[in-house]
C-alpha positions as CSV (number, residue, x, y, z in Angstrom):
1,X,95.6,74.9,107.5
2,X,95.4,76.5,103.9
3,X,95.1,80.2,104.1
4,X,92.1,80.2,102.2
5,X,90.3,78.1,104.9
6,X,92.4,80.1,107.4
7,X,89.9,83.4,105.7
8,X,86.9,81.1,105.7
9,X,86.8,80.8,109.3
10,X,88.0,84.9,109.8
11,X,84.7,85.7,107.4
12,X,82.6,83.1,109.9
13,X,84.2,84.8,112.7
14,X,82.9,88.0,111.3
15,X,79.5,87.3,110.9
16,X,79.2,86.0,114.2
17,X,79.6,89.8,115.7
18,X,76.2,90.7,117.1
19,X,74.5,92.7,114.2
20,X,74.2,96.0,116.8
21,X,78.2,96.1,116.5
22,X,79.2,94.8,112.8
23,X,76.4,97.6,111.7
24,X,78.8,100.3,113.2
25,X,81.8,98.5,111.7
26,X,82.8,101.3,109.0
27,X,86.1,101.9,106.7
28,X,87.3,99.3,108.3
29,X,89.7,95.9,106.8
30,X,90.4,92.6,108.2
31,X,93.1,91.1,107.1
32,X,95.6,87.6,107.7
33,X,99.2,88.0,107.7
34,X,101.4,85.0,108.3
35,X,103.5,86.0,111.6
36,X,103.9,89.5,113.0
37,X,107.3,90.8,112.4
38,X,110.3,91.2,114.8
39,X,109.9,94.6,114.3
40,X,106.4,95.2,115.2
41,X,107.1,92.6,118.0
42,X,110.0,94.9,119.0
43,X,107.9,98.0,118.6
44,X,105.2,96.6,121.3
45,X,107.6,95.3,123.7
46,X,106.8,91.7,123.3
47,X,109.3,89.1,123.5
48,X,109.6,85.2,123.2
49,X,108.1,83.2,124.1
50,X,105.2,85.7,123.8
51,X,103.1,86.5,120.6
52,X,100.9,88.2,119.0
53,X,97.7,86.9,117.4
54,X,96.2,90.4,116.2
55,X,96.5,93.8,116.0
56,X,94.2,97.0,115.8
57,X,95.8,99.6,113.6
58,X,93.7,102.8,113.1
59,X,92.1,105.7,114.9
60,X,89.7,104.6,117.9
61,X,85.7,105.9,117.3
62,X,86.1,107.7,120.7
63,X,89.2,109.7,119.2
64,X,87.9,110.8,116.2
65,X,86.8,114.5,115.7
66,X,83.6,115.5,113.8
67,X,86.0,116.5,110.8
68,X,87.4,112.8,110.8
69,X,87.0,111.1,106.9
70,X,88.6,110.8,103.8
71,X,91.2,108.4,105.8
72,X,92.6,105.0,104.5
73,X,90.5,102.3,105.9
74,X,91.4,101.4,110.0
75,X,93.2,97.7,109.5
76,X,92.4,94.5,111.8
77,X,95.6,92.0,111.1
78,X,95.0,88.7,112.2
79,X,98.1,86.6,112.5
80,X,97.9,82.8,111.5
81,X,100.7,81.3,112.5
82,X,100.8,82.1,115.9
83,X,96.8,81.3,116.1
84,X,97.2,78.2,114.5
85,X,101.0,77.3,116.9
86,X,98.5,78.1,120.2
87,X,96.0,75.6,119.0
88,X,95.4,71.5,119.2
89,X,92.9,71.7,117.1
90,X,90.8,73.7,114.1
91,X,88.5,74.2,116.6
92,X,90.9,75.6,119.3
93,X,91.5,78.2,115.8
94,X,88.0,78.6,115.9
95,X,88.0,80.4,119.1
96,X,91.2,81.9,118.8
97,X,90.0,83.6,115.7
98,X,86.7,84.8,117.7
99,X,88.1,86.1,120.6
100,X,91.2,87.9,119.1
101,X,88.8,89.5,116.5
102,X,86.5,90.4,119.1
103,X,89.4,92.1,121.3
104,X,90.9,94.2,117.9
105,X,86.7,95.1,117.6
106,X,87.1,96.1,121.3
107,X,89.9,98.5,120.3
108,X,88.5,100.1,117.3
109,X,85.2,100.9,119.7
110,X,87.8,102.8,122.0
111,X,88.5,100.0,124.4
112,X,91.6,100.2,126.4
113,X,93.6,97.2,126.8
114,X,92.7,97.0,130.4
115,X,89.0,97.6,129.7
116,X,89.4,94.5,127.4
117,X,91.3,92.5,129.9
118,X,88.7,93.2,132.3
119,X,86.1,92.2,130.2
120,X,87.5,89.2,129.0
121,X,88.2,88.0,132.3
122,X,84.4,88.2,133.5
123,X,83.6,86.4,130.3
124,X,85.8,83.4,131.2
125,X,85.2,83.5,134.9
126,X,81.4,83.0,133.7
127,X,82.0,80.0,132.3
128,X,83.5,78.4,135.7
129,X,81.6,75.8,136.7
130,X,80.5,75.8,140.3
131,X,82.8,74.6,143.2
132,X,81.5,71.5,143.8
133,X,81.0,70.5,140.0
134,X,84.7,70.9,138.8
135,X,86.2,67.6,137.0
């Protein structure tokens, strides 16, 4: 996938965050880098054959003081490669996109990583179909 289609789908993404949440979304960048690097990988203590899609870099709403400002804008990297390497199809990117950019969201709001997990996990286990209707 070009990268410019890659953005296309990021911007979608984007504009599908309910309005009460992008609305808050302040000094803030999303951005696509190719493949996170060994040293950020390093850094975070993940190792093959684990990745990482994205990554939240900034100060958290819930840690910021009232004399917060003048700051460089918080960053939201979103890592192609390793979306599109988890994914059979563009619209397996689709979600990939949606769901990482919703968890890097998660973190600028002040969301933990377990807070995330958490919620994530209630989100999927809502979409389990009863017992007796599994395939």
């Amino acid at each position: 996938m070009t990268r410019a289609r890659f953005e296309r789908l990021v911007a979608e993404a984007i504009r599908t965050i309910p309005e009460r949440f992008r609305n808050e979304l302040r000094n803030i960048a999303v951005i696509v880098e190719d493949e996170p690097s060994d040293d950020l990988l390093d850094e975070l203590g993940i190792a093959p054959p684990d990745t990482l899609f994205g990554l939240y870099h900034g100060t958290p709403l819930t840690e910021r003081s009232w004399d917060y400002g003048n700051a460089l804008p918080d960053r939201i990297t979103l890592f192609q490669g390793p979306i599109e390497d988890s994914s059979q199809s563009e619209d397996d990117v689709v979600v990939a996109i949606g769901e990482t950019l919703i968890h890097e969201v998660g973190h600028y709001f002040g969301l933990s990583e377990e807070e995330l997990e958490a919620i994530e996990e209630r989100y999927w286990r809502s979409f389990d179909p009863p017992e007796g209707e599994r395939a």
